[in-house]
Every structure is written in C-alpha cells, then in structure tokens.
mmCIF file as Biopython writes it, N, C-alpha, C and O atoms, coordinates in Angstrom:
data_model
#
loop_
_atom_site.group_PDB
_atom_site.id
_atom_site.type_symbol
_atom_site.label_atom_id
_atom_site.label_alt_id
_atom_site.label_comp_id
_atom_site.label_asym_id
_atom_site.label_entity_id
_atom_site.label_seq_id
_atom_site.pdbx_PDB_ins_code
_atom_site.Cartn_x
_atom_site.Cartn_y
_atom_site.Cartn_z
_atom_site.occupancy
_atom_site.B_iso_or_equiv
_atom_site.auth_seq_id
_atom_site.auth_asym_id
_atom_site.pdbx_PDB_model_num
ATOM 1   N N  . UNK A ? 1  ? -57.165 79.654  59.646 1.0 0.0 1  A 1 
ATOM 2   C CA . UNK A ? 1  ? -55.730 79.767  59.458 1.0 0.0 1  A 1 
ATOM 3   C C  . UNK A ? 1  ? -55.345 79.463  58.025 1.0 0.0 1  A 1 
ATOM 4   O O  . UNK A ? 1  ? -54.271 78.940  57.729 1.0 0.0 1  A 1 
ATOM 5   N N  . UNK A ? 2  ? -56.269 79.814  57.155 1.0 0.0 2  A 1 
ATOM 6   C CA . UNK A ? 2  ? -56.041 79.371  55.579 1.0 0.0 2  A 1 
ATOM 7   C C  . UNK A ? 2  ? -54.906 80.512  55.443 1.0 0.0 2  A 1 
ATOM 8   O O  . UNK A ? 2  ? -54.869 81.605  56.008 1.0 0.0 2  A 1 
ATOM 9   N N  . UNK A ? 3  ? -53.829 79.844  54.371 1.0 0.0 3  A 1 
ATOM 10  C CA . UNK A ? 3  ? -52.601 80.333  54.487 1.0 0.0 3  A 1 
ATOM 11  C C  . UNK A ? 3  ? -51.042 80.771  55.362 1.0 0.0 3  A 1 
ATOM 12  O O  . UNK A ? 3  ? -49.880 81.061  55.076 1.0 0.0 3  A 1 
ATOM 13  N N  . UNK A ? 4  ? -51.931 80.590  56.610 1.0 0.0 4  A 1 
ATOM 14  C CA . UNK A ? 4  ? -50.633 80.535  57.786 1.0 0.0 4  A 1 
ATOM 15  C C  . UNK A ? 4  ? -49.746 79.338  57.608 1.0 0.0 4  A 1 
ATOM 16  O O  . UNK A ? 4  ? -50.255 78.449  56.925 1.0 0.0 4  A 1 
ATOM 17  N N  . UNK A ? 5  ? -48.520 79.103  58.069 1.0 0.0 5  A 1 
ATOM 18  C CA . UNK A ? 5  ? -47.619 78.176  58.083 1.0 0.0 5  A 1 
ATOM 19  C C  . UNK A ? 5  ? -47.364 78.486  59.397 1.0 0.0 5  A 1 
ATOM 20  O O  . UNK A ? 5  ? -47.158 79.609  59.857 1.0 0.0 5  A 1 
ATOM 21  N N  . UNK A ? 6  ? -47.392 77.182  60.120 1.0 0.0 6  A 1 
ATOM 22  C CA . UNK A ? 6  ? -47.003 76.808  61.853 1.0 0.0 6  A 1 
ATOM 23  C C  . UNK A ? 6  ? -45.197 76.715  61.550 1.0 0.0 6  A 1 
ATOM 24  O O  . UNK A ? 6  ? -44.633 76.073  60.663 1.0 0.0 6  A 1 
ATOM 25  N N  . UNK A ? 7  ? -44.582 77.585  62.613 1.0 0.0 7  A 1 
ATOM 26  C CA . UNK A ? 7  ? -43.526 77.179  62.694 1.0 0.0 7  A 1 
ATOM 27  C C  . UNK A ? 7  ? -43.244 76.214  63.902 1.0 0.0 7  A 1 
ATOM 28  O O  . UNK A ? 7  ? -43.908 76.252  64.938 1.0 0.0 7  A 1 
ATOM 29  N N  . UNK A ? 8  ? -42.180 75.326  63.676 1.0 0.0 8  A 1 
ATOM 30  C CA . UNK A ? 8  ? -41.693 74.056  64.525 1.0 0.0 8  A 1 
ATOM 31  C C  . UNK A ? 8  ? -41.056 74.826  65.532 1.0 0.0 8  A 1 
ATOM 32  O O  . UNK A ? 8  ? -40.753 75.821  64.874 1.0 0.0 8  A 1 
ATOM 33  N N  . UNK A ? 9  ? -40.688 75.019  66.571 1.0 0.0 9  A 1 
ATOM 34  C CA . UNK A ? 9  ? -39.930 75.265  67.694 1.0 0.0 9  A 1 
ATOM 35  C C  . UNK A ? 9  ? -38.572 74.274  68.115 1.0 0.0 9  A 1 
ATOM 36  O O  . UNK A ? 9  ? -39.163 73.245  68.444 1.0 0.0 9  A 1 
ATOM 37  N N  . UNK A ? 10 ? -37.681 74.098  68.225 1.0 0.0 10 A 1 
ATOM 38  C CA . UNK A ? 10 ? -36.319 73.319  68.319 1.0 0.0 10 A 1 
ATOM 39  C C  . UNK A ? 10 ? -36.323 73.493  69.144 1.0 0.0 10 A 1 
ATOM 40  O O  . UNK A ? 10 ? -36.215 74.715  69.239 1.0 0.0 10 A 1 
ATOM 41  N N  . UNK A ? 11 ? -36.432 72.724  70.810 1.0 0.0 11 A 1 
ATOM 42  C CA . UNK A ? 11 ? -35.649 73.152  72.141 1.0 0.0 11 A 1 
ATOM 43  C C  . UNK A ? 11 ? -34.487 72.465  72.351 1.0 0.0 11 A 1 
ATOM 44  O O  . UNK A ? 11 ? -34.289 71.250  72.363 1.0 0.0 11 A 1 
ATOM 45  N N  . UNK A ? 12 ? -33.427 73.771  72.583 1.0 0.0 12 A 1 
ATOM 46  C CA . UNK A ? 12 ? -32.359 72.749  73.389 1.0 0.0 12 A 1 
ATOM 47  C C  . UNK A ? 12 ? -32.371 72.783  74.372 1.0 0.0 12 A 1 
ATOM 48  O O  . UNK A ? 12 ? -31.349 72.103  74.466 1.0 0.0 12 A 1 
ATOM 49  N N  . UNK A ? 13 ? -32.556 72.925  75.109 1.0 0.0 13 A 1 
ATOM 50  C CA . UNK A ? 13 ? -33.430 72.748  76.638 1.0 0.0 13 A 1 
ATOM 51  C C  . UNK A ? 13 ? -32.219 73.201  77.204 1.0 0.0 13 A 1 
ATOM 52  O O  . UNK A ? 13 ? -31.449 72.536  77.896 1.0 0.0 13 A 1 
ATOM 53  N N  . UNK A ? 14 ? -32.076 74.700  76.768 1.0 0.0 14 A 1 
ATOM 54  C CA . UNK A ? 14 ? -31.374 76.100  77.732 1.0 0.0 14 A 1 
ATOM 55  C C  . UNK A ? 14 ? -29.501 75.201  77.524 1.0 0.0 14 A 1 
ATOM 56  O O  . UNK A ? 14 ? -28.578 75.532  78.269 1.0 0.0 14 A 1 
ATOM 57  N N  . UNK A ? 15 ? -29.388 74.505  76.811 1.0 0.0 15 A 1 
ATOM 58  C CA . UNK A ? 15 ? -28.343 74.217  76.619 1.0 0.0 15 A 1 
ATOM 59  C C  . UNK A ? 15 ? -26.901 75.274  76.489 1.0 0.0 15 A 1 
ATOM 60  O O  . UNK A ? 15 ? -26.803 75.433  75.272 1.0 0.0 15 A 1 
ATOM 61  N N  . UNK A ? 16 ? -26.209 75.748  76.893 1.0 0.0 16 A 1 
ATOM 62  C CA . UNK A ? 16 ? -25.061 76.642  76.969 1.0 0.0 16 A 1 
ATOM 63  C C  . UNK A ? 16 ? -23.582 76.403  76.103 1.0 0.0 16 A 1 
ATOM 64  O O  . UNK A ? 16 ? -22.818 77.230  75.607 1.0 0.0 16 A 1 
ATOM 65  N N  . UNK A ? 17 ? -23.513 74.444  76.163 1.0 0.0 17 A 1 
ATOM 66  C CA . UNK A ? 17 ? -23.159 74.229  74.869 1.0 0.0 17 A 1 
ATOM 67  C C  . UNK A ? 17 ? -22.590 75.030  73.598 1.0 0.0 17 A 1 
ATOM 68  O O  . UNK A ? 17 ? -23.622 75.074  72.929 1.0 0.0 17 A 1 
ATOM 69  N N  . UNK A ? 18 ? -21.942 75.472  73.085 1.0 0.0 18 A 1 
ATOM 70  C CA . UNK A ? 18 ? -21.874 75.958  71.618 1.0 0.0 18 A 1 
ATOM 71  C C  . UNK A ? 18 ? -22.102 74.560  70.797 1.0 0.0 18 A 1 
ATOM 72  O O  . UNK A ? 18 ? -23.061 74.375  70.049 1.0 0.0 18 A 1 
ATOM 73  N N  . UNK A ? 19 ? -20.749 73.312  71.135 1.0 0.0 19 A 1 
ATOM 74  C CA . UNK A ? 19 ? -20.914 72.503  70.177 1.0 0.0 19 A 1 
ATOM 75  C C  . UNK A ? 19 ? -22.198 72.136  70.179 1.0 0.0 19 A 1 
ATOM 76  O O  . UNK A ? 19 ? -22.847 72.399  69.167 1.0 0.0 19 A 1 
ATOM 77  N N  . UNK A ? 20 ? -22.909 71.401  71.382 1.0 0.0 20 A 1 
ATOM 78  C CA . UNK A ? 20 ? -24.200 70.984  71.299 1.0 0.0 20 A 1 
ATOM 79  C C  . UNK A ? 20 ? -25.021 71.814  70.091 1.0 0.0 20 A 1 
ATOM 80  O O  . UNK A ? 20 ? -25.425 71.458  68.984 1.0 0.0 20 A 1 
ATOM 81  N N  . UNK A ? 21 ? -25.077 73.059  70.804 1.0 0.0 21 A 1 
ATOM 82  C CA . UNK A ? 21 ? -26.114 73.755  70.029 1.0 0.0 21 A 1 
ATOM 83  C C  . UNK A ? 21 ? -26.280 73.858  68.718 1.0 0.0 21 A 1 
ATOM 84  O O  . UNK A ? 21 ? -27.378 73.920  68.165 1.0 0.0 21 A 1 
ATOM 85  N N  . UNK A ? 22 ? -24.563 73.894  67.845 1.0 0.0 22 A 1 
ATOM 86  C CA . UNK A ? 22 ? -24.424 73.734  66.566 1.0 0.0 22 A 1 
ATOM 87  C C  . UNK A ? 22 ? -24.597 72.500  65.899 1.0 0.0 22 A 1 
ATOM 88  O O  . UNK A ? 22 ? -24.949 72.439  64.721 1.0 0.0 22 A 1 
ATOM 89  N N  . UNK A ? 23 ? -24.309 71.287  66.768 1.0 0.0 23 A 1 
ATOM 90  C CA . UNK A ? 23 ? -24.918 69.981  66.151 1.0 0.0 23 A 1 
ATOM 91  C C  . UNK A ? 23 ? -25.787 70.049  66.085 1.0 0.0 23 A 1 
ATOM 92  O O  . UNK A ? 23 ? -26.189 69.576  65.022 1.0 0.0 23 A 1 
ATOM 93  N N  . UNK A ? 24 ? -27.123 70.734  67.176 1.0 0.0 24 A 1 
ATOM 94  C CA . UNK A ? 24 ? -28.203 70.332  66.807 1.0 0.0 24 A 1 
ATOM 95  C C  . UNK A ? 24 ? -28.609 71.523  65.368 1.0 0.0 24 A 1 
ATOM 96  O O  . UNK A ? 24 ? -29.604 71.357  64.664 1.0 0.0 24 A 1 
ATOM 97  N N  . UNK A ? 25 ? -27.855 72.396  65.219 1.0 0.0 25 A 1 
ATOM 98  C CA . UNK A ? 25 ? -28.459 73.052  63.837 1.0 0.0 25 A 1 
ATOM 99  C C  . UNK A ? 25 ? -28.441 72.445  63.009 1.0 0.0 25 A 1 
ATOM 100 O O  . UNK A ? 25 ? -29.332 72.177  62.203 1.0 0.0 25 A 1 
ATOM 101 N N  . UNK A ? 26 ? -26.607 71.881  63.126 1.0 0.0 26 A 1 
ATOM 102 C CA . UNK A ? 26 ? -26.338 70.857  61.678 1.0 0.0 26 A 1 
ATOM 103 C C  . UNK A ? 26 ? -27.301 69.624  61.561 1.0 0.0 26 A 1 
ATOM 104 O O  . UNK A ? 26 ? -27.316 68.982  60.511 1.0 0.0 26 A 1 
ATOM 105 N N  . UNK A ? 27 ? -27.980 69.333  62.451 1.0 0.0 27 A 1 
ATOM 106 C CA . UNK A ? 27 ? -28.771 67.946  62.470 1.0 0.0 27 A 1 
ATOM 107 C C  . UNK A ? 27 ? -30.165 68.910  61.563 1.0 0.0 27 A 1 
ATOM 108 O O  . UNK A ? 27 ? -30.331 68.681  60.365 1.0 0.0 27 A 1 
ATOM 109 N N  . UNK A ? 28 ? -30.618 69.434  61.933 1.0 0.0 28 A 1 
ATOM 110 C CA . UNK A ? 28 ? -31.975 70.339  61.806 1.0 0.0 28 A 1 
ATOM 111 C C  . UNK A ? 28 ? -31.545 70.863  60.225 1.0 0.0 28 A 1 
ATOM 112 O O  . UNK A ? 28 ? -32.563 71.333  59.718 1.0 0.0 28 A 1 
ATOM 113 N N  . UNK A ? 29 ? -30.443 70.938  59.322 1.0 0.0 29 A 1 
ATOM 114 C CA . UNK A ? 29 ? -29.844 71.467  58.206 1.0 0.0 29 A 1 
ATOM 115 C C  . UNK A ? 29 ? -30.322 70.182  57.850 1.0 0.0 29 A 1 
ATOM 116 O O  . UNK A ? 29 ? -31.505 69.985  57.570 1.0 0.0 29 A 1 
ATOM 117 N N  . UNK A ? 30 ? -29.473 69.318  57.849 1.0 0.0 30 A 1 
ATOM 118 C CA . UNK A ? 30 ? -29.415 67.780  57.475 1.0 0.0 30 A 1 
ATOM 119 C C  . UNK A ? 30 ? -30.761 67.135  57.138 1.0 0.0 30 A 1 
ATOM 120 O O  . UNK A ? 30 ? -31.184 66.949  55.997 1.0 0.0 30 A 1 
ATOM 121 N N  . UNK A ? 31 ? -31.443 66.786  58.404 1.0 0.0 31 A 1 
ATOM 122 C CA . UNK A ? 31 ? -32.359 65.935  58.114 1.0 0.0 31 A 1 
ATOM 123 C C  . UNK A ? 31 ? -33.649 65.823  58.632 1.0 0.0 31 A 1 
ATOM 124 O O  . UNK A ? 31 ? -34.321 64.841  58.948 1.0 0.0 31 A 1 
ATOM 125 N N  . UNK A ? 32 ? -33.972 67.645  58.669 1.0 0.0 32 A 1 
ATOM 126 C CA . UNK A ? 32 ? -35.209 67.721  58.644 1.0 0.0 32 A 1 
ATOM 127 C C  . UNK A ? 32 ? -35.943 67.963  57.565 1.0 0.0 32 A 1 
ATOM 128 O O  . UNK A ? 32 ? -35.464 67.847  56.437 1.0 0.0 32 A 1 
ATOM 129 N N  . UNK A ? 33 ? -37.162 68.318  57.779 1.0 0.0 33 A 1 
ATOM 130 C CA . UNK A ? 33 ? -37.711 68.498  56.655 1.0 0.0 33 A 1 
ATOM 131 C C  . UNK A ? 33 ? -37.857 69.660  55.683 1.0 0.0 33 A 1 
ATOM 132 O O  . UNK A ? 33 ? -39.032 70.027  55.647 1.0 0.0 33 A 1 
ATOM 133 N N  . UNK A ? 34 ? -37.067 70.357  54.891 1.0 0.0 34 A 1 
ATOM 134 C CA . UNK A ? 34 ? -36.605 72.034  54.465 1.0 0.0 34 A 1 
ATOM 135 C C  . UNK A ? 34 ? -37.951 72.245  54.074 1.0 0.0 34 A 1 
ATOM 136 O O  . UNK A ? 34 ? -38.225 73.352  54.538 1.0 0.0 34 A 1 
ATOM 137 N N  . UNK A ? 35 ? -38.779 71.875  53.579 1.0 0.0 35 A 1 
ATOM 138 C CA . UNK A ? 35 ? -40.181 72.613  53.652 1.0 0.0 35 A 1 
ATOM 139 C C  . UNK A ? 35 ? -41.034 73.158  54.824 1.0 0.0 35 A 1 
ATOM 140 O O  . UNK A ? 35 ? -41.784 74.133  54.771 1.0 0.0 35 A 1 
ATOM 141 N N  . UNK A ? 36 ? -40.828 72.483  55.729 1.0 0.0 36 A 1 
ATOM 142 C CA . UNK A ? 36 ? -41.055 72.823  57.090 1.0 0.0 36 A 1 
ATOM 143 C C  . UNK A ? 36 ? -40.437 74.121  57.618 1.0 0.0 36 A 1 
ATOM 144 O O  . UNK A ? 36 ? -39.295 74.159  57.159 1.0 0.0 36 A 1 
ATOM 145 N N  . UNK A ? 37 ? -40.677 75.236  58.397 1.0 0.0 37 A 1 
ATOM 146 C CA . UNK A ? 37 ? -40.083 76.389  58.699 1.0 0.0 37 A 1 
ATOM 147 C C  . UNK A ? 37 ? -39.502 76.195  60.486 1.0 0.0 37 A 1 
ATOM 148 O O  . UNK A ? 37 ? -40.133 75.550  61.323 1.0 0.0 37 A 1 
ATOM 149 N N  . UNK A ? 38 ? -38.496 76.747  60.691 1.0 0.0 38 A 1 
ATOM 150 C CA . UNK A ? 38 ? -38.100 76.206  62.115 1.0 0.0 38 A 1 
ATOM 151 C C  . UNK A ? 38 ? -37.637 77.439  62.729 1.0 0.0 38 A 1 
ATOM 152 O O  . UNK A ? 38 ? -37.175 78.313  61.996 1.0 0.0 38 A 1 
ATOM 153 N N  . UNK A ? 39 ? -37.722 77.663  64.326 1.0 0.0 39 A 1 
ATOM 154 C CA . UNK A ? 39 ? -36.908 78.287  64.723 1.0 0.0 39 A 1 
ATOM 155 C C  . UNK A ? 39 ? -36.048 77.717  66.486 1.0 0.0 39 A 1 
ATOM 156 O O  . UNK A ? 39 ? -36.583 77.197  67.465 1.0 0.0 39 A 1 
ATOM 157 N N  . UNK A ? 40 ? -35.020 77.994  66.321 1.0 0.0 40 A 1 
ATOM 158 C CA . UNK A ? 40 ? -34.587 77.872  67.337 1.0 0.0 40 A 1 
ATOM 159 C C  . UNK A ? 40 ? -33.850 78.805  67.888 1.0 0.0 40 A 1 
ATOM 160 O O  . UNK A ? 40 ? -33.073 79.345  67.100 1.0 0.0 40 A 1 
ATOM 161 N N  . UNK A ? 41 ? -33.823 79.224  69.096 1.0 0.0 41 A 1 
ATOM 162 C CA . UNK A ? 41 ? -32.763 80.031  69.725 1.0 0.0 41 A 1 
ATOM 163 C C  . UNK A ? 41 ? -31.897 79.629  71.052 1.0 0.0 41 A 1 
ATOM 164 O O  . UNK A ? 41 ? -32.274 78.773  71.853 1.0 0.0 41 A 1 
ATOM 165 N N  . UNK A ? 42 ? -31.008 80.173  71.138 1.0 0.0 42 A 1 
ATOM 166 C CA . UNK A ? 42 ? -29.750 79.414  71.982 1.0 0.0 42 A 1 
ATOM 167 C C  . UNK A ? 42 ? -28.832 80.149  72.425 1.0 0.0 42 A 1 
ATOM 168 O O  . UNK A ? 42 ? -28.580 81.143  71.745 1.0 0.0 42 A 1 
ATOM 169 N N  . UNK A ? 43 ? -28.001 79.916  73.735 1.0 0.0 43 A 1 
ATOM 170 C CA . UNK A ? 43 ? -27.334 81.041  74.434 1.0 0.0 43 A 1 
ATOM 171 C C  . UNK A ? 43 ? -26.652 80.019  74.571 1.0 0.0 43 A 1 
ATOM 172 O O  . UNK A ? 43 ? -26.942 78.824  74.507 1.0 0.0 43 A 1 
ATOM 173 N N  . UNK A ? 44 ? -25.024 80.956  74.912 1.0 0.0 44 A 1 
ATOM 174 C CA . UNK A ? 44 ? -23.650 80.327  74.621 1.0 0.0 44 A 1 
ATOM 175 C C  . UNK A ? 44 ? -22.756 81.092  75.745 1.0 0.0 44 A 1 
ATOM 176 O O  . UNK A ? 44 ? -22.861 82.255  76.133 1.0 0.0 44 A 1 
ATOM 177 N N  . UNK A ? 45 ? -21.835 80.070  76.149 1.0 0.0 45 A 1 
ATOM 178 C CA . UNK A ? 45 ? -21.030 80.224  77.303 1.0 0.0 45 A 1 
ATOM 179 C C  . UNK A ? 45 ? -20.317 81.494  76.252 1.0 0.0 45 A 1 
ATOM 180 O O  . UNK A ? 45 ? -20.572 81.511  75.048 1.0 0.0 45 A 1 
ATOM 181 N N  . UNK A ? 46 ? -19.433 82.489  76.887 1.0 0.0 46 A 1 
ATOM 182 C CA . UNK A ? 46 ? -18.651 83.370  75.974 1.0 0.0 46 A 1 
ATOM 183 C C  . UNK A ? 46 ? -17.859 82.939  74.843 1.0 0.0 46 A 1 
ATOM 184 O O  . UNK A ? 46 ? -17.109 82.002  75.115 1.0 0.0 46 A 1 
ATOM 185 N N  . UNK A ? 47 ? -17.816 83.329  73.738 1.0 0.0 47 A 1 
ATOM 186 C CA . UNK A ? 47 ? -17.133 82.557  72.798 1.0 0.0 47 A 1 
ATOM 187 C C  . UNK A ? 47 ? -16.913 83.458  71.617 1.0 0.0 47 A 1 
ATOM 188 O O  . UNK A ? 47 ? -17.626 84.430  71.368 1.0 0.0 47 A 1 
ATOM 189 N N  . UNK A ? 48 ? -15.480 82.923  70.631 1.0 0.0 48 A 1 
ATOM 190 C CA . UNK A ? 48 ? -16.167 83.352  69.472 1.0 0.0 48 A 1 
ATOM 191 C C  . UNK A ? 48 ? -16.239 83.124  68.114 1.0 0.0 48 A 1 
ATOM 192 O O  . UNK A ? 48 ? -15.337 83.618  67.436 1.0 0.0 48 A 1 
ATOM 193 N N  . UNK A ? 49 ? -17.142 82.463  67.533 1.0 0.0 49 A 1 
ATOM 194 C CA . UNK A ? 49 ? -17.388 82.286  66.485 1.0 0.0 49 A 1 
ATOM 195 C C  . UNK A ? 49 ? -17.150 82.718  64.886 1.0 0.0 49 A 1 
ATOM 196 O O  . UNK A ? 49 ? -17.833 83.603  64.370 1.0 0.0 49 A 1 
ATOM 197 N N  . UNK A ? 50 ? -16.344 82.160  64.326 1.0 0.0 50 A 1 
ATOM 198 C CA . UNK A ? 50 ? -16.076 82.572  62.969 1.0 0.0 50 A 1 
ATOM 199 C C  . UNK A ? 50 ? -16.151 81.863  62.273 1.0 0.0 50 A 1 
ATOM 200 O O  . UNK A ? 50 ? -15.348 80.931  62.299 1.0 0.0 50 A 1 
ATOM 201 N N  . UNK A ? 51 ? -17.242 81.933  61.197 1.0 0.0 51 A 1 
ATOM 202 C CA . UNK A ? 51 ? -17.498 81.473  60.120 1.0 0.0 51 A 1 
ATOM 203 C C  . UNK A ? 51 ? -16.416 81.023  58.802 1.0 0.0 51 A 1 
ATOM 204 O O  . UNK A ? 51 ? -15.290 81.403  58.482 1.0 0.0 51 A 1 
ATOM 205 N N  . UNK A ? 52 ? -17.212 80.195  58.334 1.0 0.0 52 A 1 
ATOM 206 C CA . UNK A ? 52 ? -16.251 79.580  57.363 1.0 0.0 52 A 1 
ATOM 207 C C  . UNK A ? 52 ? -15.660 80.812  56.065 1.0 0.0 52 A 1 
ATOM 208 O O  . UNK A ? 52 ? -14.658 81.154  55.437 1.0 0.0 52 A 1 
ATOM 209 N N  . UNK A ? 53 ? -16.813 81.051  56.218 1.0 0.0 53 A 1 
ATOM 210 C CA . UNK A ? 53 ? -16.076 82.811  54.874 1.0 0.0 53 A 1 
ATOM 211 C C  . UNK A ? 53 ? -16.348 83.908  55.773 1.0 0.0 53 A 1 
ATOM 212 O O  . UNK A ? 53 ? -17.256 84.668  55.436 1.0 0.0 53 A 1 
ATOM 213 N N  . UNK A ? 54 ? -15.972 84.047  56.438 1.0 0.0 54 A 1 
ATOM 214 C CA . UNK A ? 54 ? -15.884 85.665  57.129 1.0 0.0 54 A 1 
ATOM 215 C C  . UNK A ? 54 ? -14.074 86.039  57.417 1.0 0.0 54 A 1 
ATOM 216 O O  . UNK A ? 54 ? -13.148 85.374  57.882 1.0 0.0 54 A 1 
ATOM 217 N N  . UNK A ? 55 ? -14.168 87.137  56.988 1.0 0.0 55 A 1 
ATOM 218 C CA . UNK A ? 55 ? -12.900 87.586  56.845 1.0 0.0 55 A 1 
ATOM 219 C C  . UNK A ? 55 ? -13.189 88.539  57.843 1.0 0.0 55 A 1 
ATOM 220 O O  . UNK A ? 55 ? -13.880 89.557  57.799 1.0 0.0 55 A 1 
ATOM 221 N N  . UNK A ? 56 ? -12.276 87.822  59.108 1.0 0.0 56 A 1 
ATOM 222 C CA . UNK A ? 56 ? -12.030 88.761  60.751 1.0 0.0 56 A 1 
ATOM 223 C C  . UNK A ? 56 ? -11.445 89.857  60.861 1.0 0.0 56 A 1 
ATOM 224 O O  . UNK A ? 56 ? -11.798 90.767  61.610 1.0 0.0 56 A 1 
ATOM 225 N N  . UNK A ? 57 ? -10.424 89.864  60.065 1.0 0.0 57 A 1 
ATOM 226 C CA . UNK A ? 57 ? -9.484  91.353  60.017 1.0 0.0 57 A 1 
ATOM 227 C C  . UNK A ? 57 ? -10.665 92.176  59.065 1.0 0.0 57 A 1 
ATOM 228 O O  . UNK A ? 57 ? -10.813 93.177  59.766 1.0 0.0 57 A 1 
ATOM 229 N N  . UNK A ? 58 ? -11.165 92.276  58.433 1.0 0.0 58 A 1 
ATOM 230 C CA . UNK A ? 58 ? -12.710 93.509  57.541 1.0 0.0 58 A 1 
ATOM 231 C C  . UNK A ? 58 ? -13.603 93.537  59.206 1.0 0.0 58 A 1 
ATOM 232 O O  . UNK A ? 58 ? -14.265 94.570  59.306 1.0 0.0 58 A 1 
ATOM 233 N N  . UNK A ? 59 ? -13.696 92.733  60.285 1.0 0.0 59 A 1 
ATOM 234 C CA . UNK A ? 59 ? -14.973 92.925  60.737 1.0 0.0 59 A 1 
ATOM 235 C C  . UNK A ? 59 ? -14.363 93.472  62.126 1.0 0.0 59 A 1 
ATOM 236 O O  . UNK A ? 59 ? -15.231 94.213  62.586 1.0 0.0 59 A 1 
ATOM 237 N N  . UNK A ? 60 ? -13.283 93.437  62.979 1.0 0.0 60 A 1 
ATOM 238 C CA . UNK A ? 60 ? -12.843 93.792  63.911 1.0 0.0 60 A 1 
ATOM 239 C C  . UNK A ? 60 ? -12.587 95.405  63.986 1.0 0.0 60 A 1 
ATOM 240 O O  . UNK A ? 60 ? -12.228 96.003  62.972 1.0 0.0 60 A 1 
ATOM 241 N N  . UNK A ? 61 ? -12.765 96.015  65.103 1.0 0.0 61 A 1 
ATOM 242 C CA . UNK A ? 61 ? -12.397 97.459  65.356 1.0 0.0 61 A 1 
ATOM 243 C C  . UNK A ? 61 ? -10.705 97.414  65.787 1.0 0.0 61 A 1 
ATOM 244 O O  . UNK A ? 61 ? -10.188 97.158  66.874 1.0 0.0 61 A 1 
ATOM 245 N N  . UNK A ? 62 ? -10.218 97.697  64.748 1.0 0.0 62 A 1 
ATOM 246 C CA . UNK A ? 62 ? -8.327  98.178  65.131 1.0 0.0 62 A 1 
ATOM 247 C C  . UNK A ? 62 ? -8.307  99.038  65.988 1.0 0.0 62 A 1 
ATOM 248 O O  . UNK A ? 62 ? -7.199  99.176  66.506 1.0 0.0 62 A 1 
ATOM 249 N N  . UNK A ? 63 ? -9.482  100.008 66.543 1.0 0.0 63 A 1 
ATOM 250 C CA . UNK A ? 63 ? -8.539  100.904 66.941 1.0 0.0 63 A 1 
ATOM 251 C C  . UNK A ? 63 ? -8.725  100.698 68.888 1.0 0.0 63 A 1 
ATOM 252 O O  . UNK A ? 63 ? -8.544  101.512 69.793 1.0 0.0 63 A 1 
ATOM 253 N N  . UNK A ? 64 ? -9.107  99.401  68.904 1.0 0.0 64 A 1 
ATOM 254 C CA . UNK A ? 64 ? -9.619  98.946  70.385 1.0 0.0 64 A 1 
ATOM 255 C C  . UNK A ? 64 ? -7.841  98.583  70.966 1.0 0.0 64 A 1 
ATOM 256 O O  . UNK A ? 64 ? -7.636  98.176  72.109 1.0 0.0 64 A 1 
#
C-alpha cells in the first residue's frame, strides 16, 4: 500500500438529524486532524438548506 492514504469513515449512526449531522461536520472541520482525509455521509429528514453565500433567487426555477 506504498502511497495509498486510508480514509477515516465518520458514523453518525443513520442519524436523520440535520443539526446533529452538521455539528458533527463542524466538530470534524474544527478539531480533527486536516491532514487526515475523511468521509462521511448522512440523510436528512426533508429540509432546506442554504448556505451562507448562496444566492437562492440565481438557483431556484421561477417558472415552477
């Protein structure tokens, strides 16, 4: 495995959560280790999410 990098796995253990799930990113941002490579994935009760710079009126279909 000379040259591979192991990625870490994050479980939120099927958590549905949004906040949960985003604390645990912000925790995993924070104060893990950024050399380390991570992945996590996560499913969310219906919701919807908008980012701190995303401009909603450019990304929505008007003509719905």
């Amino acid at each position: 495995m000379d040259g591979e990098k192991l990625v870490i796995y994050i479980d939120t253990k099927d958590c549905l959560d949004q906040t949960e799930n985003f604390a645990i990113e912000e925790f995993a941002l924070r104060y893990l280790d950024a050399n380390e490579t991570y992945v996590m994935f996560y499913r969310m009760h219906p919701a919807v999410i908008v980012g701190k710079n995303q401009n909603t009126l450019a990304e929505i279909n008007h003509a719905i």
